[in-house]
C-alpha positions in Angstrom: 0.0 0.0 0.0 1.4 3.6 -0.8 1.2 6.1 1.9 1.4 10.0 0.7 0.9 12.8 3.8 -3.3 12.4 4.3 -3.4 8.8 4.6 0.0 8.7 6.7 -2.1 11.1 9.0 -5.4 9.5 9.1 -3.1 6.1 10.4 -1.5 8.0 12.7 -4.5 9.6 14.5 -5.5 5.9 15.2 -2.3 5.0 16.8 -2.1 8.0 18.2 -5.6 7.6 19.8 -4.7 3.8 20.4 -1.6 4.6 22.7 -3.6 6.7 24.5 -5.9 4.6 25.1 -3.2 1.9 26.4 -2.1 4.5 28.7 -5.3 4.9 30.2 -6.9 1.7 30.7 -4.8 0.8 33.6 -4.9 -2.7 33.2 -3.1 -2.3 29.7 -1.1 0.1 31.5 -0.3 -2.5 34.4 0.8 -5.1 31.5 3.4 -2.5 30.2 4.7 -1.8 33.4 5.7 -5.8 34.1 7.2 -5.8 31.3 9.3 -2.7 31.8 13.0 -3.0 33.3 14.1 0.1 34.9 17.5 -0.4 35.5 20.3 -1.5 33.5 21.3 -4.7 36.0 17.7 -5.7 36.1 17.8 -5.9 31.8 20.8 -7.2 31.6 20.2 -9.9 33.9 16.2 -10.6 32.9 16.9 -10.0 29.7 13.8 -9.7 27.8 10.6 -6.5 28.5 11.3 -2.9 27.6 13.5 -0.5 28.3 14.1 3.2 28.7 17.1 2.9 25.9 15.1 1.1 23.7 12.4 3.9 23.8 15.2 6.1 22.9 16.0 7.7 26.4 19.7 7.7 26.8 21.8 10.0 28.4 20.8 12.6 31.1 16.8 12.2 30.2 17.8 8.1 31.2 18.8 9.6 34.8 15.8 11.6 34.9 13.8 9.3 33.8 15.0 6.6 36.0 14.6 9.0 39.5 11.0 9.6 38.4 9.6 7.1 37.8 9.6 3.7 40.3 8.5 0.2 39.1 5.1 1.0 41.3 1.3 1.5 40.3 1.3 5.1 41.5 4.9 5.7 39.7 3.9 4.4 36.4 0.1 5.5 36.0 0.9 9.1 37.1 -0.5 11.4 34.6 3.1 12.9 34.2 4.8 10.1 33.7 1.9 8.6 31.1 2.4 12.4 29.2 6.2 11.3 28.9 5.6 8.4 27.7 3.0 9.9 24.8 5.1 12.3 24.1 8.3 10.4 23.3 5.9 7.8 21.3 4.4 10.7 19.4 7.9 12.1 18.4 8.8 8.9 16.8 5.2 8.7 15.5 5.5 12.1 14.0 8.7 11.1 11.9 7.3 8.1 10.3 7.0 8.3 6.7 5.2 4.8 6.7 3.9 2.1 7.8 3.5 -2.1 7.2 0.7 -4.1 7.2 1.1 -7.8 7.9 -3.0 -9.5 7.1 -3.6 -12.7 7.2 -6.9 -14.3 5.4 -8.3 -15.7 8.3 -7.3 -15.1 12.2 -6.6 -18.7 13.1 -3.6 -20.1 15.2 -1.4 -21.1 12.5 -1.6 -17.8 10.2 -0.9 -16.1 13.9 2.3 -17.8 14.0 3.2 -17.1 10.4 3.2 -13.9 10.3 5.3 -14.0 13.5 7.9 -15.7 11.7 7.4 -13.5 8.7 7.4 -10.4 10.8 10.5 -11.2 12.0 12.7 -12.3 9.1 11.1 -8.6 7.9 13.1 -7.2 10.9 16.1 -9.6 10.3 16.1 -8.0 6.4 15.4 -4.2 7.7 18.4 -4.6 10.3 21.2 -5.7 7.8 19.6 -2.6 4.9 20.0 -0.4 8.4 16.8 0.2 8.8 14.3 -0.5 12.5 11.1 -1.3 13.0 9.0 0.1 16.1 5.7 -2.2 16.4 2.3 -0.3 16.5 -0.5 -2.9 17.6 -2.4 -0.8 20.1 -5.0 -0.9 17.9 -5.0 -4.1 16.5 -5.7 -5.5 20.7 -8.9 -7.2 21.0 -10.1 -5.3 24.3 -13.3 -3.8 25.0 -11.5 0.0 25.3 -10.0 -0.7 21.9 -13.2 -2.4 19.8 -14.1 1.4 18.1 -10.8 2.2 17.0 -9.8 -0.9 15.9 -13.2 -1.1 13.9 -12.1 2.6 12.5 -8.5 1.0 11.4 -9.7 -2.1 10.1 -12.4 0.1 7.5 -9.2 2.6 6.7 -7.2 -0.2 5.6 -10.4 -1.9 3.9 -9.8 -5.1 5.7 -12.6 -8.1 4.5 -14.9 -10.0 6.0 -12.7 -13.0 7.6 -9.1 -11.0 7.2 -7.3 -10.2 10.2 -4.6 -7.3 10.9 -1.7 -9.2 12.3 0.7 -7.0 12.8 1.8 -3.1 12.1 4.9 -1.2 12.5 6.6 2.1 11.5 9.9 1.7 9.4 12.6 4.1 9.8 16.3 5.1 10.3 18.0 5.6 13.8 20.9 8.0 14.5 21.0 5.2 17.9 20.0 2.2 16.8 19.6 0.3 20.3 20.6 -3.5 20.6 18.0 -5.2 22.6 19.1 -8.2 25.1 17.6 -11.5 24.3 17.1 -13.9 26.9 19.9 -17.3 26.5 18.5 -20.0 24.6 19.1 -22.5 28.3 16.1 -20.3 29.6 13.9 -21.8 27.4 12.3 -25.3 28.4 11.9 -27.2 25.2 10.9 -30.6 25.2 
C-alpha cells in the first residue's frame, strides 16, 4: 500500500488515539509496566521486557527518567509520567513516513504464528539494509476499550470480512540504533 501525507495522518491519529488509550486503561497500563526494566542490571540480567534505551532515552533524560519514575502502580500511571511516555511515542510517530501491514486471510492459530515468523525475518532483512522497526498494535488489541478504534482501522485499511490485521509497525532510520538483550536459549524449556 502507498502512503502519501493524508493517509500517513489518518493512520496516525488511530495509533495515536490507540496509545492513548493503552495509557489509560490501567490494566493495559499494568501489563506495560511488568514488562518494563528500569534499571540497567535488572535488563541485563532478565533479559527480555522494555527499556528506557530502547524507547530512545539515553543519556541525562535516562537519569531523569529513572529517578521519576519507580516500578510501582502510583509511579507508572501518574498522569506525568503517562504524558512522557506519549510524548516520546508521538515524536517517533510524528517522523514516520510509513507504515507495514502484515493481514492474514483468516485469524486462526497457525496464520498467527506465520506472520510471526514473517514479521520477524522482515526485521532480520530491515536490520542488515540499516533500517528499524518500532511495532504499533495498540489498535490491533482485541479489548473492549480498543473495539471502536480498531473497527475505524480495520475500514481505513479496507480489511474483509474473515481478514485479520496481524501486525503493524513504523519503518525508519535511527541516528542510535539500540541493541536489545535476548534472553539465553538455556532459559527456554523445550521438550
Amino acid at each position: 500500500m502507498y502512503f502519501n501525507n493524508q493517509s500517513i495522518k489518518q493512520y496516525s491519529k488511530i495509533f495515536a488515539d490507540a496509545m492513548k488509550i493503552e495509557y489509560d486503561t490501567i490494566t493495559k497500563n499494568e501489563e506495560t509496566r511488568r514488562m518494563f526494566r528500569f534499571t540497567d542490571s535488572e535488563a541485563e540480567t532478565k533479559r527480555d521486557g522494555l527499556t528506557f534505551d530502547a524507547n530512545g532515552i539515553v543519556g541525562f533524560p535516562k537519569k531523569l527518567a529513572q529517578m521519576f519514575t519507580k516500578n510501582t502502580t502510583e509511579s507508572w500511571n501518574k498522569t506525568s509520567t503517562k504524558n512522557a511516555g506519549f510524548k516520546g511515542f508521538m515524536k517517533g510517530l510524528d517522523s514516520t513516513k510509513g507504515f507495514i501491514f502484515f493481514t492474514t486471510d483468516k485469524n486462526t492459530f497457525s496464520s498467527q504464528v506465520n506472520v510471526g515468523r514473517d514479521f520477524y525475518q522482515y526485521c532480520l532483512a530491515l536490520t542488515k539494509s540499516g533500517y528499524y522497526m518500532h511495532p504499533l498494535n495498540q489498535a490491533i488489541q482485541e479489548y473492549t476499550e480498543m473495539d471502536i478504534l480498531r473497527g475505524d482501522l480495520d475500514k481505513l485499511y479496507k480489511v474483509k470480512s474473515e481478514e485479520k490485521i496481524q501486525m503493524i509497525a513504523r519503518i525508519g532510520k535511527s541516528d542510535l540504533p539500540f541493541e536489545s538483550y535476548r534472553r539465553h536459549l538455556d532459559n527456554f524449556d523445550v521438550k
